[in-house]
N, C-alpha and C positions, 0 to 999 in steps of 0.2 A: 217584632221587637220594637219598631219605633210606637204603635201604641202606650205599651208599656213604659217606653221612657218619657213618652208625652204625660202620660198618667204620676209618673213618678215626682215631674217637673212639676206639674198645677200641684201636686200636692205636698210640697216644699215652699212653692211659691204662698199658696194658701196658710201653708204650717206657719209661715213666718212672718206674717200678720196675727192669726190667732194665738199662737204662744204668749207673743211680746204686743197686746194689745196695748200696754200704757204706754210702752216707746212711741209707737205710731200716734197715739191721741199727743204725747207732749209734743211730736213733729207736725202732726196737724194745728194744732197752737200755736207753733214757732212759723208756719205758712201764714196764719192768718193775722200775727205782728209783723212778719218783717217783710210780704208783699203791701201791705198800705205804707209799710214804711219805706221801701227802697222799690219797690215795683218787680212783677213778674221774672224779666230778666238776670238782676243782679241776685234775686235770691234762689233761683234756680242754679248761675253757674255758682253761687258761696256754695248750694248743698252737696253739687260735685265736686269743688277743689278742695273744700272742708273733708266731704266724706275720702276723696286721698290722700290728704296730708294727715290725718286718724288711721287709715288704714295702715298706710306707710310705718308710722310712729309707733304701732302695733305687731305689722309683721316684722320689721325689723328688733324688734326687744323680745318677741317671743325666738328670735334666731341665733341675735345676737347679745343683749342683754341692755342693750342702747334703745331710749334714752328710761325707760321705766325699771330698769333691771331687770334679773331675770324671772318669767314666769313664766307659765304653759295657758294654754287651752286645752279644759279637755274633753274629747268630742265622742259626747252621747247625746246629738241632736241633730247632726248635719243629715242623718235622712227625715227628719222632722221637718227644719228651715233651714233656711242660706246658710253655707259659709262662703267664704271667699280667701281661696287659698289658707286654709288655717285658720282662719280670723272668723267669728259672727257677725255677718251681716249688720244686725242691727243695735251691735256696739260699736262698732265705729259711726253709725248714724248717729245716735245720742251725742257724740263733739258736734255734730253740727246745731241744734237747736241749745246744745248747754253753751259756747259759744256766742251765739244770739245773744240767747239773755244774757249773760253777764257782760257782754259788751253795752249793750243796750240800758243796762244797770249801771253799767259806768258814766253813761249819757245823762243819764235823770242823777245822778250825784252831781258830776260835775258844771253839768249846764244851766242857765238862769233858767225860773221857771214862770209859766204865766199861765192865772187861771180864770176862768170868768164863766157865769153862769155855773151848768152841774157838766164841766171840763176843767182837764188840767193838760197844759204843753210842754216840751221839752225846747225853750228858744236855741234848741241845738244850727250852729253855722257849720261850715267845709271845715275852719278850721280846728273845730273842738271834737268833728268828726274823724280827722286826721290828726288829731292830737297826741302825743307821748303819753298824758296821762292819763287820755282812753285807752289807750294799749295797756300802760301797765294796769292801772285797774282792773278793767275788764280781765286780763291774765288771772291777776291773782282772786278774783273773785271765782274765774271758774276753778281754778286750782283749788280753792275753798268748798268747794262745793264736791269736790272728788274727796276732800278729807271725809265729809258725811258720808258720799254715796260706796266708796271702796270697801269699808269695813263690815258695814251689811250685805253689800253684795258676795263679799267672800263668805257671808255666809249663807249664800244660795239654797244649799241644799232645805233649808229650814223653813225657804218661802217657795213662791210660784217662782221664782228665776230661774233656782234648778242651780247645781255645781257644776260652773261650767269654766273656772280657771280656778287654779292656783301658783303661790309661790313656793321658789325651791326651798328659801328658808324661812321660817318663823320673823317677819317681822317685828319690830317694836311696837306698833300703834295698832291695838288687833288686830297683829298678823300680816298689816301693812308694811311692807318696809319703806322707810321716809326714802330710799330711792323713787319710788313709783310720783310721790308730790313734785320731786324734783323734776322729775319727767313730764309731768303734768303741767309743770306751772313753762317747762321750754315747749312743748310742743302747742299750750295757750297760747302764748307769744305766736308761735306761727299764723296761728288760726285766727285770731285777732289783726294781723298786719294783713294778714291775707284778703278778710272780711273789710278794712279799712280800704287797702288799695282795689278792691272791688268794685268799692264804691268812693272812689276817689272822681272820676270822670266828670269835670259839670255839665249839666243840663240843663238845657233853657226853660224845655219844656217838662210838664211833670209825668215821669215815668208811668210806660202801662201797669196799672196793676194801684199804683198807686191813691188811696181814699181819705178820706178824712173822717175816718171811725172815730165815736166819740170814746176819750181818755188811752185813741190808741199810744198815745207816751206811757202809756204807765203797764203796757201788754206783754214786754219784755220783763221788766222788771215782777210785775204780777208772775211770769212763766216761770221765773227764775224762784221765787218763794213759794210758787209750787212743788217743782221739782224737789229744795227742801223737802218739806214738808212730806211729801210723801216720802220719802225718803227714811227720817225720822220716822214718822208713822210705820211703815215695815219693822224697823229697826224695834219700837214696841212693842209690834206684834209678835216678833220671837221672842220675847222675853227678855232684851238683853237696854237692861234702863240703862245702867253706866256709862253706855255706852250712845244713847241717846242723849243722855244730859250734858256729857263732853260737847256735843253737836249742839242742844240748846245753847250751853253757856257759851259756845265758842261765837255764835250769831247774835247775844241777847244784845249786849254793849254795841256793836257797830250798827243792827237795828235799830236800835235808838237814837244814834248820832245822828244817822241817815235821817229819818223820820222827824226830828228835830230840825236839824237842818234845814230839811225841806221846806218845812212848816214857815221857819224863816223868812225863806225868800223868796216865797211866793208874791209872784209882782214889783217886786224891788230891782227889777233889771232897769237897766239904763235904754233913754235912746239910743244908742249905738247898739246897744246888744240888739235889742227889738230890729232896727236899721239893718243890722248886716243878716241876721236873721233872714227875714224878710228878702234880701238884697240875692241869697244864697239859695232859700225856697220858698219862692212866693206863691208857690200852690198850700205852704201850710195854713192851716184850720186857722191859726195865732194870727195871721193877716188881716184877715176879714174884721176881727175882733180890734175895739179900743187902744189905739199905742199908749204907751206905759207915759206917768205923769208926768 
């Protein structure tokens, strides 16, 4: 018998890689932004408290209807890949790399930027790292990004995802019920404060793991208009535009703000900013480079 259950295991284990190969490739992405960015350590324990405060938020709403309402899993894959008491493995993984980026999207909005040569920095300090309006942003950014990703996913059956939940009733928004965003957007709040006080701790010296990849600022934010994008892109490929273009138009206008913005202020920080910058990680790339005029 234990042959066999060994056998059963490596190939669940295995299954749950190759099913959901693009989950793994956007986590492998989300390793290669946010260890240059926070070091081996801190993004190893985010992907464990992340992946149980996702799990948690999941098995509790499929039990009790808190905080996403009520929905099911339904389970025609767990001798495929993982589950986890009820829950798929590798959706609760996705809050931890959608998390990243949009936190990390909230950084490059909000923070001065400075660019020189073929790079661009985020003069991100502690305390715009620990800032309210990283939390909120980043929140409602990921929570923006489940309005695209929920309503093609509930239509699994149509792509390689496969029907693997549903809700009890017909929501409003393809099927969505606007409980599920509101749930999305408290359980972001967690994952966000979580990731924040993560990495709250200062350090003198610069975390293992830590590099200075070039335009690594923009690797979040890049991961984050991936996921988009692919996103949409499924959503196309079953055939359902309407529903694709809701998701353009809903991104078109704040893309561009962003992107304008940006454009902006590139280099227009203050000594102080540069200064405390500097002051808070002086192992960043921005150091080395020319102080602002």
């Amino acid at each position: 018998m234990a042959p066999a259950t060994g056998n059963a295991f490596l190939d669940i284990a295995i299954g749950t890689f190759t099913m959901r190969p693009y989950v793994f490739a956007f986590f492998g992405a989300f390793l290669l932004a946010c260890v240059p960015h926070v070091g081996w350590r801190r993004t190893m324990l985010f992907t464990v408290v992340g992946y149980l405060i996702a799990f948690a938020s999941e098995w509790l709403s499929i039990n009790t209807g808190f905080p996403y309402g009520w929905y099911y899993y339904i389970d025609t894959t767990s001798s495929k890949e993982l589950w986890v008491a009820g829950v798929p493995f590798f959706d609760s993984l996705s809050y931890v790399f959608l998390t990243y980026c949009s936190y990390t999207t909230a950084l490059f909005i909000v923070s001065p930027l400075k660019s020189w040569r073929w790079n661009v920095a985020t003069l991100e300090t502690r305390a715009i790292r620990r800032s309210l309006s990283a939390l909120v942003l980043g929140a409602f950014l990921q929570t923006f990004l489940d309005i695209v990703i929920d309503p093609v996913a509930l239509q699994g059956r149509r792509w390689f995802l496969g029907q693997i939940y549903g809700y009890r009733e017909n929501g409003v928004h393809f099927g969505v019920p606007l409980s599920n965003y509101w749930g999305w957007l408290l359980t972001s709040f967690c994952l966000v404060a979580a990731f924040q006080m993560i990495d709250a701790r200062r350090q003198v010296d610069a975390p293992r793991g830590v590099c200075n990849l070039p335009f690594r600022s923009l690797l979040g934010p890049v991961l984050y208009l991936s996921v988009l994008v692919f996103d949409i892109t499924m959503t196309l490929l079953i055939g359902e535009r309407f529903m694709a273009l809701c998701g353009i138009l809903m991104y078109s206008l704040p893309l561009v703000i962003v992107i304008t913005l940006a454009l902006r202020r590139i280099n227009r920080y203050t000594k102080e900013e540069f200064g405390e910058h500097v002051r808070d990680y002086p192992w960043s790339p921005a150091a080395t480079t020319p102080k602002a005029r």
